[in-house]
ZAKE-252588 format. One record per residue (C-alpha): residue in one letter; residue number from 1; x, y, z. Coordinates in steps of 0.5 Angstrom, whole numbers, plus 500, padded with zeros to 3 digits. Layout:
> code;pos;east;north;up
> a;NUM;X;Y;Z;
...
//
This chain:
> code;pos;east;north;up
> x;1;467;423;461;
> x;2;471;429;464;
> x;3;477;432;460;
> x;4;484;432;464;
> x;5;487;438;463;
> x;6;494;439;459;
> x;7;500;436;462;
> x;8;503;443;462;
> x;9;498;446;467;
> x;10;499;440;471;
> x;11;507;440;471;
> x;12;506;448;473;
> x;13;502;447;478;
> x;14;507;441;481;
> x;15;512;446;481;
> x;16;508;451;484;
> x;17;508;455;479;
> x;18;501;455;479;
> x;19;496;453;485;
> x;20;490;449;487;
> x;21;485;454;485;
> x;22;489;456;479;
> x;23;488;450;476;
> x;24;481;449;478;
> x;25;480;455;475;
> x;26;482;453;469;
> x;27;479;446;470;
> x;28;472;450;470;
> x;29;473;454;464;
> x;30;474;448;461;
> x;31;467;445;463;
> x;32;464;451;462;
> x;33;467;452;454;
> x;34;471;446;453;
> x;35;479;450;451;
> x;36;485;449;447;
> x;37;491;449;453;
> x;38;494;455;451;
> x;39;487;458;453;
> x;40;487;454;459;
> x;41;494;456;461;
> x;42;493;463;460;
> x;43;487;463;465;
> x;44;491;460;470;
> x;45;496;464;470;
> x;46;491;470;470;
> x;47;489;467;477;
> x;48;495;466;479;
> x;49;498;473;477;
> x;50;491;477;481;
> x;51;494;472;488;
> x;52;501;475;486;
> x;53;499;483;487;
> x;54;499;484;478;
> x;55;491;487;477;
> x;56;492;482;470;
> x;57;497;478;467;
> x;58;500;483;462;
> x;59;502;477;456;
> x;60;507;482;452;
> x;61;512;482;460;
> x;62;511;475;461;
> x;63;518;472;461;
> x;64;518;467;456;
> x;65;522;462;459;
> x;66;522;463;467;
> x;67;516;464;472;
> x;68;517;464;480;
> x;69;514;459;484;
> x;70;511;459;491;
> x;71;517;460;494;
> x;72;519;467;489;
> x;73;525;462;487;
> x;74;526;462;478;
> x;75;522;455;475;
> x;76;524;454;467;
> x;77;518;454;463;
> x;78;517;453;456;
> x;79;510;458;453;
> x;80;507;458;447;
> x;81;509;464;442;
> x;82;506;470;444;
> x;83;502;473;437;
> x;84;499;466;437;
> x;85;497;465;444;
> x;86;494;471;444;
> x;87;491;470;438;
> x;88;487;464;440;
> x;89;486;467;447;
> x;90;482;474;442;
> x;91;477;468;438;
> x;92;476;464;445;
> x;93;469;465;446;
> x;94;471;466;454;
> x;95;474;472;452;
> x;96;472;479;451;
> x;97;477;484;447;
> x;98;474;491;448;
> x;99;477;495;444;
> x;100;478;501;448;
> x;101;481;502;454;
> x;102;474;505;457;
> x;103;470;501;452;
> x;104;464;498;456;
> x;105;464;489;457;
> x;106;459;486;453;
> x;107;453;483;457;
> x;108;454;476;457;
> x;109;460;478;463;
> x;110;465;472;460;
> x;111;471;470;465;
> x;112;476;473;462;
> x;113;478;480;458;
> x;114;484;481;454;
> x;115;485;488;453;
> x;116;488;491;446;
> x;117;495;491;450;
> x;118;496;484;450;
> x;119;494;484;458;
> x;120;489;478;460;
> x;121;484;480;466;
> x;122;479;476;470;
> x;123;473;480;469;
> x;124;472;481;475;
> x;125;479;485;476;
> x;126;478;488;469;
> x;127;470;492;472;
> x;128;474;494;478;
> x;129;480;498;474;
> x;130;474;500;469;
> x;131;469;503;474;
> x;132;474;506;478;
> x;133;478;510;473;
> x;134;471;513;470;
> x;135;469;514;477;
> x;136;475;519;478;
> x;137;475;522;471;
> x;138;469;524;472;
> x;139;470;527;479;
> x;140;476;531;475;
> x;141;471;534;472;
> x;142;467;537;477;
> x;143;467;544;478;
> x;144;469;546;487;
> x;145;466;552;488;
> x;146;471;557;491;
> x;147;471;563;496;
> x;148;477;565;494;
> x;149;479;570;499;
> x;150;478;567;504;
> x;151;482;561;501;
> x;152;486;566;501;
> x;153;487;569;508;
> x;154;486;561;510;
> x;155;492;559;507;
> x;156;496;565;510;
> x;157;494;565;517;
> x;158;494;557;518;
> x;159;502;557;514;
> x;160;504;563;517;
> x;161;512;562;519;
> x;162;512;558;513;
> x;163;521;559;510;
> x;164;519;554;504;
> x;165;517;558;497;
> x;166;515;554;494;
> x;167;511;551;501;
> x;168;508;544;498;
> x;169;504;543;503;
> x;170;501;550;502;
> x;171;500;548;495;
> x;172;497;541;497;
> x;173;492;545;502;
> x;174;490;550;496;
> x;175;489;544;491;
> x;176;486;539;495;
> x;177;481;545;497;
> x;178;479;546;490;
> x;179;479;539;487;
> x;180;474;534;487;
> x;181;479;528;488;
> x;182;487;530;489;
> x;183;492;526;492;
> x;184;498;527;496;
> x;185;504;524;497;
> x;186;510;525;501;
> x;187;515;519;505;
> x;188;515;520;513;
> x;189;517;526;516;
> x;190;514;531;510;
> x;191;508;533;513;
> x;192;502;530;512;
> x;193;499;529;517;
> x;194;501;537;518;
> x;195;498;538;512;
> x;196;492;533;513;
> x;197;489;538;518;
> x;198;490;544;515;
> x;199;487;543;509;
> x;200;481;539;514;
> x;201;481;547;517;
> x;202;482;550;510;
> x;203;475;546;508;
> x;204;470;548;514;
> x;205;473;555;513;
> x;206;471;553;505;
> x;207;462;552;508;
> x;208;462;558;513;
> x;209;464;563;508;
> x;210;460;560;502;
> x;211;454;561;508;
> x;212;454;552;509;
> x;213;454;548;514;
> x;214;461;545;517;
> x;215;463;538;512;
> x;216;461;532;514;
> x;217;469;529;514;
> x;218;471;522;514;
> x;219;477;520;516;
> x;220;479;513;514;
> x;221;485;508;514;
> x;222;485;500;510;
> x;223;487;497;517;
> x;224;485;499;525;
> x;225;492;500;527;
> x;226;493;506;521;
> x;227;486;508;524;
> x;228;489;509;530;
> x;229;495;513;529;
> x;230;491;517;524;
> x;231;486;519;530;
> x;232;491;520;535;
> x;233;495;525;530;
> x;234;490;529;527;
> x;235;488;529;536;
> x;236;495;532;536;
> x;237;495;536;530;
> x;238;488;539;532;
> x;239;491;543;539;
> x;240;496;547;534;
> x;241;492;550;529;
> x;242;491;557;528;
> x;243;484;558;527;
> x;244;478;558;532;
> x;245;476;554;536;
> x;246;469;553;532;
> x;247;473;551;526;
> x;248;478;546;531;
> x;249;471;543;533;
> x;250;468;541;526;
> x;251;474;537;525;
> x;252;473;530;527;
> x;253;478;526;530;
> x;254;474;518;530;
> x;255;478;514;525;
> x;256;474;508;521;
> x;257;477;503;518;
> x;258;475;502;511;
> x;259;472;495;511;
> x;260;467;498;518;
> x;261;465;505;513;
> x;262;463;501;508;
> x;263;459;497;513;
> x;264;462;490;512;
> x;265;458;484;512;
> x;266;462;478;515;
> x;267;457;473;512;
> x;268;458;477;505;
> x;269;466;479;505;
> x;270;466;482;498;
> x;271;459;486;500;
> x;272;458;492;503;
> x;273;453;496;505;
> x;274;455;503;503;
> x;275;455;503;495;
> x;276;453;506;489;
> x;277;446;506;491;
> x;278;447;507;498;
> x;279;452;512;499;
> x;280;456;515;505;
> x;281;453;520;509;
> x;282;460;524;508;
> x;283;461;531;504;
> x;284;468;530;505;
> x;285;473;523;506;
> x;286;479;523;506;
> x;287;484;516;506;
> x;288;491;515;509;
> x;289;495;510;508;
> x;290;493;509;501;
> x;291;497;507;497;
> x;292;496;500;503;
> x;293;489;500;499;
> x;294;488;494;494;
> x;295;484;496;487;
> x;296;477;493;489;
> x;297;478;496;495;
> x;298;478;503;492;
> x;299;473;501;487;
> x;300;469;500;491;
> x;301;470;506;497;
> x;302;470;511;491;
> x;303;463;508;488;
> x;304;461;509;495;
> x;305;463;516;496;
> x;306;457;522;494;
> x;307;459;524;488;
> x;308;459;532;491;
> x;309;463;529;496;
> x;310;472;532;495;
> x;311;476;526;495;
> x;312;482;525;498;
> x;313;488;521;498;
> x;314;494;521;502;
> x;315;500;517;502;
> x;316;507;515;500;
> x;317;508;513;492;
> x;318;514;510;494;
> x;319;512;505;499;
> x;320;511;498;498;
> x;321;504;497;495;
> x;322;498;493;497;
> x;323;499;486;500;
> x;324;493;484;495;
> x;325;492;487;489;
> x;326;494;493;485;
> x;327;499;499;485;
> x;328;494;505;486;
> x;329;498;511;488;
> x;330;505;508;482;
> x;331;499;508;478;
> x;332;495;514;479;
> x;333;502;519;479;
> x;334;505;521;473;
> x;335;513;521;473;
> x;336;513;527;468;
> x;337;508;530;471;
> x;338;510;530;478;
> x;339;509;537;481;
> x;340;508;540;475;
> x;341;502;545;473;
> x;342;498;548;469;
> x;343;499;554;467;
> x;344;492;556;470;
> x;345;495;553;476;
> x;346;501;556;478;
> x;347;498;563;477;
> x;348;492;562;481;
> x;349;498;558;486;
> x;350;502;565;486;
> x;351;496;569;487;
> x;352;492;566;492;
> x;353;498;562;496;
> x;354;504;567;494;
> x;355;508;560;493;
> x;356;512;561;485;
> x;357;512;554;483;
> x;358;518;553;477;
> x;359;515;554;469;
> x;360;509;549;468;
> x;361;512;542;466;
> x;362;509;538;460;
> x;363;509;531;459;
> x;364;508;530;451;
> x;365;502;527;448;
> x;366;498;528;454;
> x;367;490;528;452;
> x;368;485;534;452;
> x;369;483;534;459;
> x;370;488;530;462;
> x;371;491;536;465;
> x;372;486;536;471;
> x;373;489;529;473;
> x;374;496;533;474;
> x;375;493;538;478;
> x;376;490;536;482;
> x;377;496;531;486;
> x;378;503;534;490;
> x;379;509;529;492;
> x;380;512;533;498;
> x;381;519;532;499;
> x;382;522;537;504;
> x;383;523;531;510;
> x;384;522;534;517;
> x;385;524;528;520;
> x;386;531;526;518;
> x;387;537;530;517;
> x;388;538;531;509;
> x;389;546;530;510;
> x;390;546;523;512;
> x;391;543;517;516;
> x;392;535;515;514;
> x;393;534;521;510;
> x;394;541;519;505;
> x;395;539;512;505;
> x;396;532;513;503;
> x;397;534;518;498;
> x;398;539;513;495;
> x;399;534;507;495;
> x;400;530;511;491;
> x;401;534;514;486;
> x;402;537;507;485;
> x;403;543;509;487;
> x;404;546;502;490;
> x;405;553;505;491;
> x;406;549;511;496;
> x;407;545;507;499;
> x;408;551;503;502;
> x;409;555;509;503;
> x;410;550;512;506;
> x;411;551;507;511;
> x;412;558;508;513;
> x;413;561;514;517;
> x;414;554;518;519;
> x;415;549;517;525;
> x;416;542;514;524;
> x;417;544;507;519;
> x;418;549;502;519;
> x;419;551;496;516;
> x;420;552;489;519;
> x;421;556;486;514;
> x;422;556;478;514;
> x;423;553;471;511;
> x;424;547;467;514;
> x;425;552;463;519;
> x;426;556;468;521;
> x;427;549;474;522;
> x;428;546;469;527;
> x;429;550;471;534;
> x;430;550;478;532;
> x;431;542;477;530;
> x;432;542;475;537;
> x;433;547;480;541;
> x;434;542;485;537;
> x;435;535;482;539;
> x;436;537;482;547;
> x;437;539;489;546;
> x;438;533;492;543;
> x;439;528;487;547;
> x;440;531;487;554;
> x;441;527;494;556;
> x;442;522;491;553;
> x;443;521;485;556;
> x;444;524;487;563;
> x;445;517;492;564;
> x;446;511;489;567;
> x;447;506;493;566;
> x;448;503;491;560;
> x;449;501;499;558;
> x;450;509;500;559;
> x;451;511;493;555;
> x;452;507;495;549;
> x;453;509;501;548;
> x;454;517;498;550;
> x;455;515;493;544;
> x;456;515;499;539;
> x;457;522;501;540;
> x;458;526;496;535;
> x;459;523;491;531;
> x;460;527;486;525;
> x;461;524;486;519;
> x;462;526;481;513;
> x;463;522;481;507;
> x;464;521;473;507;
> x;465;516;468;511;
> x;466;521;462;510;
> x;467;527;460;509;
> x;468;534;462;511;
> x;469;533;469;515;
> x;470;526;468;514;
> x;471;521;471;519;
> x;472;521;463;521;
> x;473;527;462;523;
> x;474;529;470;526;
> x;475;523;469;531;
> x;476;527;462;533;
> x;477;534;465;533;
> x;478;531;472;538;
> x;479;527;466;543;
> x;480;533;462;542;
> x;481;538;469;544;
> x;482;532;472;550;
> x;483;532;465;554;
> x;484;539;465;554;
> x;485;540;471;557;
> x;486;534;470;562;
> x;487;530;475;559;
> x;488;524;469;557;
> x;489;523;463;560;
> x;490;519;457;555;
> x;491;515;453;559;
> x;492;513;447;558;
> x;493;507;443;558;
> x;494;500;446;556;
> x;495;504;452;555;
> x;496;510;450;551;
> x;497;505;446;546;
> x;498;500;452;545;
> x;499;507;456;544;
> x;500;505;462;549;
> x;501;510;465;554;
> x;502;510;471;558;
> x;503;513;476;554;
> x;504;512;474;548;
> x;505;509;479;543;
> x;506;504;476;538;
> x;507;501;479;531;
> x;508;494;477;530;
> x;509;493;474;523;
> x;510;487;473;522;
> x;511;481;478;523;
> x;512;475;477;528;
> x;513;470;482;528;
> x;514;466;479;534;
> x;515;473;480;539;
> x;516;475;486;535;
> x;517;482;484;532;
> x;518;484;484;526;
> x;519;490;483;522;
> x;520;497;485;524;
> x;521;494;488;532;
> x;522;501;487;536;
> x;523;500;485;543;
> x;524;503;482;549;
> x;525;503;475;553;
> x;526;503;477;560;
> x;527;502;471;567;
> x;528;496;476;572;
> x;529;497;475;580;
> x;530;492;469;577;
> x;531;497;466;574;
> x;532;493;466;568;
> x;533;497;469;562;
> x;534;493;473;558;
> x;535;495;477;551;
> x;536;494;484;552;
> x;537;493;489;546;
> x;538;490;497;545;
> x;539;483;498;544;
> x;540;482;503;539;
> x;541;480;510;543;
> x;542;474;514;543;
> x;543;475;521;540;
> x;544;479;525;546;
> x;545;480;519;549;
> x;546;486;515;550;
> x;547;487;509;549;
> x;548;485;502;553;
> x;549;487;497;554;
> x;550;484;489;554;
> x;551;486;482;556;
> x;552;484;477;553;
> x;553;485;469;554;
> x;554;490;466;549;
> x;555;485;460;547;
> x;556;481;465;545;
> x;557;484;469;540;
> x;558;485;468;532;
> x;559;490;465;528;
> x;560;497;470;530;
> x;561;504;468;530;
> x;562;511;471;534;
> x;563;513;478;532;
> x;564;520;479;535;
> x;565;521;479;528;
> x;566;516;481;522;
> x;567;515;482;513;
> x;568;516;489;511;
> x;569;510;488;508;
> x;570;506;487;514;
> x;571;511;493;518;
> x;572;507;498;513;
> x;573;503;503;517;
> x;574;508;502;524;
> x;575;514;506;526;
> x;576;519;504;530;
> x;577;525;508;533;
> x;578;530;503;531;
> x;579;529;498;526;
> x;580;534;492;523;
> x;581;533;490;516;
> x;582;535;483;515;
> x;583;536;482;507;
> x;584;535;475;505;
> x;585;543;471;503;
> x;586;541;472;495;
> x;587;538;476;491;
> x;588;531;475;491;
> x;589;525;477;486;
> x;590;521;480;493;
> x;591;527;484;495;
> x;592;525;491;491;
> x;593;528;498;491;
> x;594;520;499;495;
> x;595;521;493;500;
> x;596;528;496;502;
> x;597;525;504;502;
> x;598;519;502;506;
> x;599;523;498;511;
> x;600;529;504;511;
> x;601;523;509;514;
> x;602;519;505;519;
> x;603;526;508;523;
> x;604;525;514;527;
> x;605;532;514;529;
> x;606;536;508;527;
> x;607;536;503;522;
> x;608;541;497;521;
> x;609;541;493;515;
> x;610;545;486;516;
> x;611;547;482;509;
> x;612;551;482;504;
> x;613;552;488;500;
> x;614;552;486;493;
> x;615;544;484;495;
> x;616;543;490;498;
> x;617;545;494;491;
> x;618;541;488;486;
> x;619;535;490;492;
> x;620;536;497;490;
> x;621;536;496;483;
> x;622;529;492;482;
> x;623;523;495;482;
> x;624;515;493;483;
> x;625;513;492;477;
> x;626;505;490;478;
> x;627;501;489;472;
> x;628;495;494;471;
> x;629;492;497;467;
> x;630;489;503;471;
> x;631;495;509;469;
> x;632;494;508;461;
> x;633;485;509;462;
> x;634;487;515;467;
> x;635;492;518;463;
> x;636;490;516;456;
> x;637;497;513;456;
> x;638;502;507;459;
> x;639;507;510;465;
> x;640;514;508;460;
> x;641;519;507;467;
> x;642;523;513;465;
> x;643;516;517;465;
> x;644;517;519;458;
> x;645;510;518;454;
> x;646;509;514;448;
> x;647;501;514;445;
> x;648;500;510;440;
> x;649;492;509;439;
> x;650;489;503;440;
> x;651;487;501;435;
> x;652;494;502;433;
> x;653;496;497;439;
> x;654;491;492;436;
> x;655;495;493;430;
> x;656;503;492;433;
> x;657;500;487;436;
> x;658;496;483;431;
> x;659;489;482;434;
> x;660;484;479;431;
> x;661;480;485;433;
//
């Protein structure tokens, strides 16, 4: 006879803390080594934090008292004391508990893993963070060959007219070229596109002088928009560089998608073709729009770059992570680390770049041989895009500083943001005034080509699906303002129950590889002369070449929804020349300093937020907190919030824990 699961499990998952896998999981553990609750609880909340975005479920952060619904909405729960529980998850036979943070897994691959910082894996997730952080370790110990002088003259020639001193990206080029792994971050309008090209440059100028061939580049993305950008400006960048046309030339300026590189199987989803045994035909792939890349995604990417192959990583650490799991560049970077070099470094910076960086920065209790993990990232911060007075560029520095009273500030009295101050009731007209403002070029346009690229001038954006000020009822509240102003029509019949109109703008959701979508591909509804209305969407262009356009039926297309409105997260990757963000009508879990930051700089030109100012400051004020272990097996230590370092052992952590190993 089947035992039932304990009653504390079945009441979270009623009050949707938990989900129907999560108890099943807990469920199948159960069969396969009958559990104590505390044990099967643990495993379900493990689950449940992997679909949350958290790489494990880190015991010692968990609230005692509240944990967050379906919804994101607080729920009052009661959990077990926590040496205790973490003393029967330790002696359960489900579990392993290596000592080490690097240490390998027992053969017998139990389900879960509780490592000696009380945070509880599901093993899967456990060998994604290990492998990956031994990968890149042992990448940060491989020695790049180097022509100095002709690094050197590369670096002078390709950032000649440069006024900065130190020149960021110029040091970024100079690292990346010497480095087996690097990373760069910067937020928009910093140069890293700019910088992209020239450190692609600065690596074929590398294998002419060291008597090679031209690398074999690799240019990636997470998803086939970010693809497509990166090509069109890599194109851009190309025609701008000061170098021989040879040099230019061995630059591509194809973009694959990550997913399409690895050679994705639909039939196996969690498979790829390139890996550890079959690796990329690549001496060099660089990855935009990293910090979009979930753990296993990367894992398994890294695993199948060549081991003698550079690595590069670009992206903003300040923006919104992965819509699934992990938080890959928050916890590769270092806080106290951040821009700051080796001394080795810095003088080999000065002699071959000119650039003079400030005296080394230390960060304390830093490992022996972790100072190769600090030299080999740069955060740019000179913004060429925004005004470094007010507007956008105030706002985004104010959001990251946690600054609530600049942020609101910042949207008063300067050109380039502003505040729309109100509650839900009282925001409803003004939402509407502004959809018709920002739509109406958009949708008085016929010609397809002209409609998508009106579509990419305004967008609101909203950090929730449902509820008040939601994407739900903001896509309602546009259609309701747009028909009333005679901008659309909603027909009725075949049309009105299939929800599609001239003019509607639609975001696919779902991939289809055989049609060539995937999700989060804007399009635009349009009737032809044949009175058949058909989505039209960018097919991605071939090296050169500009994009084309194609039609497709309504009835055929994947799963896709209305997109006047949108989430922050899924605006990642797009820019827009104005943006209105609307906050929810209370301070909400999912409202964080990266999710405003994010929204704030997909604008351009303009941005408007809409809501209520104290939840605009409570926003500001919350961080992502994603639980991983990743930071402390890379840097020998866990990033505390304030960057400081703090390295007990880990067989001290055991002790202050008081594991039973």
């Amino acid at each position: 006879m089947a035992r039932s699961l304990p009653e504390a499990l079945l009441g979270l998952h009623s009050a949707g803390v938990l989900g129907a896998l999560d108890v099943e999981f807990a469920r199948v553990l159960d069969r396969i080594q009958p559990s104590n609750a505390h044990v099967l609880l643990g495993a379900a909340l493990a689950s449940r934090a992997v679909q949350r975005g958290h790489v494990c479920l880190d015991l010692r952060g968990l609230d005692k008292r509240v944990l967050l619904d379906d919804d994101e909405q607080p729920v009052e729960v009661e959990l077990p004391p926590l040496q205790g529980w973490l003393r029967e998850l330790g002696q359960s036979p489900l579990v392993a508990t290596p000592a080490t943070c690097l240490e390998p897994l027992p053969a017998d691959h139990r389900p879960l893993v509780l490592d000696a910082r009380g945070r509880l894996y599901l093993w899967r997730y456990y060998d994604y963070q290990t492998r990956l952080a031994a990968d890149l370790l042992e990448r940060l110990g491989r020695d790049v060959i180097v022509e100095e002088q002709r690094l050197g003259e590369s670096l002078t020639r390709l950032f000649a007219g440069s006024t900065e001193d130190p020149d960021l990206q110029r040091v970024a080029a100079l690292v990346s070229a010497s480095s087996a792994f690097s990373v760069i971050s910067g937020g928009p309008g910093t140069g890293k596109t700019t910088t992209v090209v020239r450190i692609l440059a600065t690596l074929v100028e590398q294998s002419q002088a060291l008597g090679k061939d031209p690398p074999r580049i690799l240019l990636l993305a997470p998803t086939g928009k970010a693809a497509q950008r990166l090509a069109e400006a890599i194109t851009e960048q190309k025609a701008k560089l000061a170098c021989d046309a040879w040099v230019a030339e061995s630059i591509p300026t194809e973009s694959l998608t990550i997913h399409r590189a690895l050679g994705y199987q639909p039939h196996s989803p969690t498979r790829f073709r390139y890996g550890a045994s079959e690796p990329l035909s690549a001496d060099c792939v660089l990855v935009d729009e990293s910090s979009m890349v979930d753990l296993a995604l990367l894992a398994k990417l890294v695993e199948a770059v060549p081991k003698h192959a550079q690595l590069i990583l670009i992206g903003d650490k300040d923006q919104l992570s992965s819509v699934e799991t992990g938080a890959i560049l928050g916890d590769v970077f270092n806080p106290s680390t951040l821009n700051g070099y080796s001394p080795a470094l810095v003088s080999r910076i000065a002699r071959l770049s000119g650039d003079r960086l400030a005296k080394p920065k230390k960060a304390r209790g830093i490992p022996e041989g972790r100072a190769a993990l600090a030299d080999c990232m740069v955060h740019l911060t000179k913004s060429y895009r925004y005004s470094s007075q007010g507007g956008i560029g105030a706002l985004a520095r104010a959001i990251n500083a946690g600054d609530g009273r600049a942020a609101w500030d910042s949207c008063h009295g300067s050109a380039g943001a502003a505040f729309i101050a109100g509650d839900p009731d009282e925001l409803e007209p003004k939402l509407g005034a502004l959809a018709v403002q920002g739509f109406r070029a958009y949708l008085e346009a016929t010609d397809p080509g002209l409609k998508l690229d009106r579509l990419a001038r305004f967008r609101l954006l909203t950090a929730h699906r449902r509820g008040r000020l939601g994407v739900e009822q903001l896509n309602q509240t546009c259609e309701r303002a747009l028909a009333e102003a005679g901008l659309i029509r909603l027909f009725s019949g075949f049309e009105q129950r299939a929800n599609w109109y001239p003019g509607q703008p639609i975001m696919v959701t779902q991939n289809d590889y055989q049609l060539g979508l995937f999700n989060g591909d804007v399009g635009v509804v349009t009737r032809g002369e044949d009175g058949r209305l058909r989505a039209w969407f960018l097919s991605p262009a071939a090296p050169g070449e500009a994009p084309s356009l194609r039609g497709i039926l309504p009835a055929r297309l994947p799963p896709h929804e209305t997109v006047y409105a949108m989430t922050v997260h899924k605006s990642q990757g797009s820019e827009f020349e104005e943006v209105a963000l609307v906050l929810p009508p209370k301070p909400s879990p999912i409202l964080t300093r990266e999710l405003i930051y994010t929204a704030v700089t997909r604008a351009k030109r303009q941005v408007t937020l809409l809501g209520q100012r104290a939840v605009l400051e409570a926003g500001v004020a919350a961080r992502i907190r994603r639980a991983s272990g990743l930071s402390e097996m890379l840097w020998g230590f866990e990033l505390p919030e304030d960057g400081g370092v703090s390295l007990p052992t880990a067989a001290r952590r055991a002790e202050q824990l008081k594991l039973p190993f």
